[in-house]
N, C-alpha and C positions, 0 to 999 in steps of 0.2 A: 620367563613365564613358568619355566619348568621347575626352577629353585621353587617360587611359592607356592605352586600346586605339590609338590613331593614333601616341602619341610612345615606346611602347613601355615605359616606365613601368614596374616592377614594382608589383605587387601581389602583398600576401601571400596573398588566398585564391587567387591561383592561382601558388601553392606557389613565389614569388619568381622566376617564369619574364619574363624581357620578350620575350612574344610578340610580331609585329606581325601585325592584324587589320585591317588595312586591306582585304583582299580579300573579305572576310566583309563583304558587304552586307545590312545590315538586310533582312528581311523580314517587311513589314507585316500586322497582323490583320486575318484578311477578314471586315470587319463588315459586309458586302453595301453596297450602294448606300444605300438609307436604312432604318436600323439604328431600332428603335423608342426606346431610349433609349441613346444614345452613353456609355459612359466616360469619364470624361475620368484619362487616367493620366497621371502624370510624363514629363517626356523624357526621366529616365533609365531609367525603367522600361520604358518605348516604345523606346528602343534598344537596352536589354540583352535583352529579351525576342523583338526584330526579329532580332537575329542570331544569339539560339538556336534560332529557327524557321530560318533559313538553313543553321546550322550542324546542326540535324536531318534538314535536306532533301538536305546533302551527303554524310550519314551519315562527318561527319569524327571520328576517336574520337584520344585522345593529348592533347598537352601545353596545346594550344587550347583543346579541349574543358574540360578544366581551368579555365582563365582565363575562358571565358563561363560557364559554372555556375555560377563562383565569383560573378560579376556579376549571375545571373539570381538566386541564393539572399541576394544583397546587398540586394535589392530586395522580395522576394518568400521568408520562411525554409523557407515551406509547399508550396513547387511539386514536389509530387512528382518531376514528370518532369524534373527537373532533376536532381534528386540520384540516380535510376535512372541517367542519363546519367552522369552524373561517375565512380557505380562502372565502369562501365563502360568509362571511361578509364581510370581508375588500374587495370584490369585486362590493359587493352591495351596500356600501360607496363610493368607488371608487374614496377615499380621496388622493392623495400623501402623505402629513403632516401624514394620518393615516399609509400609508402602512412605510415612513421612520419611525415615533415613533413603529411599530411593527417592524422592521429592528434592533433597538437599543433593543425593548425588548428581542428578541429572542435571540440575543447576549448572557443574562446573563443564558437565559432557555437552551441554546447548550453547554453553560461551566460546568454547573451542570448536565449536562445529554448527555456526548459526546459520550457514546456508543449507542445514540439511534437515531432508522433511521428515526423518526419522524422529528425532532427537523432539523436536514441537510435538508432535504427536502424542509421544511417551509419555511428555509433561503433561500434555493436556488431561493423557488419562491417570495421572497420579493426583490432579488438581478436581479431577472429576471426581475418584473415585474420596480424595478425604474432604471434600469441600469446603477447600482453602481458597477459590477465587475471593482474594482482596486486596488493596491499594499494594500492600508487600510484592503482591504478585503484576500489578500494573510496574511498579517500580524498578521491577526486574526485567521487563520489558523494555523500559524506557532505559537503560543500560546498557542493553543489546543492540537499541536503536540507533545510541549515542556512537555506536561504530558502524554503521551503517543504516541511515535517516530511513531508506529505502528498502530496506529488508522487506521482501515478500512476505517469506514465512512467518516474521516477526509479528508485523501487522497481521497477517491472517488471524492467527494464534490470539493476540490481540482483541480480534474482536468478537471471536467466538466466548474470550471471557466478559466483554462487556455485556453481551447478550445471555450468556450463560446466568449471569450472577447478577446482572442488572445494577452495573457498577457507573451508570452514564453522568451523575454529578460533574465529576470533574474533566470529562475529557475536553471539551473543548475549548477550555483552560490550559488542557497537554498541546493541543494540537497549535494552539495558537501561539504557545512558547517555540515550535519547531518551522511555524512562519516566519516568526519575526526573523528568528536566525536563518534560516533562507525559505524568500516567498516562492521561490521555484521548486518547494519540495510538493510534488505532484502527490505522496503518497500522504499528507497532511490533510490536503485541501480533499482529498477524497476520504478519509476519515472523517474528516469534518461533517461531508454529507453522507456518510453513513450512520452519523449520529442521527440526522435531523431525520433524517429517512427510518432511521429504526425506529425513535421516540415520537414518532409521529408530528413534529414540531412543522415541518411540510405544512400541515394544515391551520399551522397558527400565526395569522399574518402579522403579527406584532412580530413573535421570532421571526420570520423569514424579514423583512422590514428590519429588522437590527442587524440581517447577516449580511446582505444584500448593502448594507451603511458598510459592514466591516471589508467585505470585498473591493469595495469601492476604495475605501480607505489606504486598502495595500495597492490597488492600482496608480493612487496617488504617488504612491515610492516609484513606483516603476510602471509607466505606462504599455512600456515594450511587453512584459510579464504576460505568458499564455494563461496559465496558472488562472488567476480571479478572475479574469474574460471567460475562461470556459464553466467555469464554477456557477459563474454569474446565470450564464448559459444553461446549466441544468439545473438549478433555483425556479429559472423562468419557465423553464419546461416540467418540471415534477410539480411545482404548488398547483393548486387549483385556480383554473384560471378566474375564475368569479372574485375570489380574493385578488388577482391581479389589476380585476377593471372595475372592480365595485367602486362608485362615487362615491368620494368622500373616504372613501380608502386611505391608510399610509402605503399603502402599495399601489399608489394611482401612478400613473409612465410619467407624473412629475420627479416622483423619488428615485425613478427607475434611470432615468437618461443621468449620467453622468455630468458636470460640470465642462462645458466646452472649452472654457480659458484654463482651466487648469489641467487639460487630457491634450496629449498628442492627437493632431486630427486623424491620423493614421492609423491609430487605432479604434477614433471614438465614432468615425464617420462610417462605419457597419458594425456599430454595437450589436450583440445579440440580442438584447433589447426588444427594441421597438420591432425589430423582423419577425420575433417572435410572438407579438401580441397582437389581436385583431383590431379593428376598431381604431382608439387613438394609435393605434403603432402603425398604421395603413397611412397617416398622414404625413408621417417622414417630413416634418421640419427639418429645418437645417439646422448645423452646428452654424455657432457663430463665434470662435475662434479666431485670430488671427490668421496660423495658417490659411481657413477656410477661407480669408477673407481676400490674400491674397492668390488661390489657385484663382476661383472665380473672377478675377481679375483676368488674371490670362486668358483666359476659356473666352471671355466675355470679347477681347482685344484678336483673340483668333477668330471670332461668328462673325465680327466686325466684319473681316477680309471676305470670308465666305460660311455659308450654314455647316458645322460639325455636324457630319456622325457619328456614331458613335469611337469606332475607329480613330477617325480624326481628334476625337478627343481624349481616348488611351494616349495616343502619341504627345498631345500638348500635357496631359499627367505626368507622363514617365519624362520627362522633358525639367520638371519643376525639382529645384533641391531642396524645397523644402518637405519630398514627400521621397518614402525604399519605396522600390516595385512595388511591395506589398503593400503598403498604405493607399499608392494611386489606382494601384487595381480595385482596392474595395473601395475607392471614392466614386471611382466610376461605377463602381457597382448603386452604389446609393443615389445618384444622378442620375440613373438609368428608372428605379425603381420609382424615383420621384417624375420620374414624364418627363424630363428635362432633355433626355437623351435616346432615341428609339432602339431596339436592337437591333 
């Protein structure tokens, strides 16, 4: 670090400037006289960090300021006050050509450090300040993502551009590419509904009726899948309910109940569904399923002997292989609900 601060050397993170820094004297961390347990840092870490303290204390802002950020964030990608400092240069430049060439550097600084909430931020405000939110910029996202579906920061960042720039066309055309390759990507399926919830689509029952078909659709892959069960789940709960019971409706609890022959009953037998709706969801029809068709059998062949409680009928559930714990717990839940079973 010290060869290109002395020989004047370009560097790229400070934006191909050959500053010379020779007058900028390190200044050392005051770890008191004797420090309980000493750090032991790099010397390059120890010099880039000495002459940002220097360079704080002369409150110098511009092209310098630049080149030692660029060397404290080289060393160190998390130091806030370093990257508070640099906006703060490229403001008191207040160059375009600088803030685009930091646009392009930061690029390579957010790929090598995509868990850190520095680096998003930065971007956001070099994106803010030349107002370049465009598909370039969803794509560069979607890059980031490709090494981790799940990135917090990613998405966040994410959707602050979609919002920002009102870029909502194609995302859930993006999102739905990052289902198919796996439906268990939670960070997907909530994008999804941060779509319908920003654009206001919630209140248009046609769209919610085509999402609510697409949910279904992936539960068909995989019925086990928490994923569209819970999706489903808050569809049913944010649309407006008048849309959900209006007669004649496509969003009448005909659309809404899943297919019984083609669902595990394990899953489909306490759909969020119909629990969630007043009215026809109070009337708790049965699936009729297979499965369904042989618990009810048992159940049926154990009242014979004597009347179940409910107890008694946990026990002949958990008893059955064709149902996990988890399946016979919410069957009995749905038997319970239906009057079949008292608590």
């Amino acid at each position: 670090a010290g060869e290109s601060w002395n020989t004047g050397k370009e560097r790229e993170g400070g934006l191909g400037m050959a500053s010379v820094l020779f007058d900028i004297m390190p200044l050392p961390q005051n770890d008191s006289e004797n420090p309980v347990v000493r750090i032991k840092y790099t010397p390059a870490f120890e010099e880039a960090m000495g002459r940002f303290r220097a360079l704080l204390v002369r409150g110098e802002l511009g092209e310098r300021g630049l080149q030692v950020t660029a060397d404290v964030i080289e060393v160190n990608a998390a130091n806030y006050t370093a990257w508070a400092y640099r906006r703060r240069c490229l403001e008191d430049i207040g160059s375009r050509e600088v803030w685009e060439r930091e646009l392009a550097w930061s690029g390579e600084i957010t790929q090598a450090n995509q868990k850190n909430y520095q680096v998003w931020f930065h971007r956001r405000r070099c994106v803010e300040v030349l107002a370049t939110g465009d598909a370039a910029e969803l794509e560069f996202i979607a890059e980031c993502l490709e090494e981790d579906a799940k990135n917090y920061h990613a998405w966040g960042y994410r959707q602050w551009l979609l919002r920002h720039f009102q870029l909502w066309t194609d995302e859930l055309g993006f999102t739905a590419s990052l289902v198919k390759e796996d439906p268990h990507n939670n960070s997907a399926w909530n994008q999804r509904f941060f779509v319908f919830k920003e654009t206001g689509a919630l209140a248009d029952a046609g769209a919610v009726a085509l999402e609510l078909e697409y949910a279904q659709a992936q539960l068909r892959r995989d019925p086990h899948n928490s994923a569209p069960w819970n999706y489903i789940k808050g569809l049913v709960e944010a649309a407006p309910k008048e849309l959900l019971l209006k007669k004649g409706s496509s969003l009448s609890l005909d659309l809404l109940r899943l297919d019984a022959d083609e669902l595990e009953l394990e899953n489909l037998c306490l759909s969020p569904v119909p629990r969630l709706l007043p009215g026809e969801g109070a009337k708790h029809t049965p699936p009729s399923s297979p499965t369904f068709t042989t618990v009810q059998r048992d159940l049926s062949a154990a009242q014979q002997q004597q009347p179940l409680c409910r107890e008694d009928a946990s026990a002949v559930l958990k008893q059955n292989r064709c149902l996990s714990p988890g399946g016979a717990s919410r069957m009995l839940e749905w038997l319970t609900q239906s009057g079949q079973y008292s608590r």
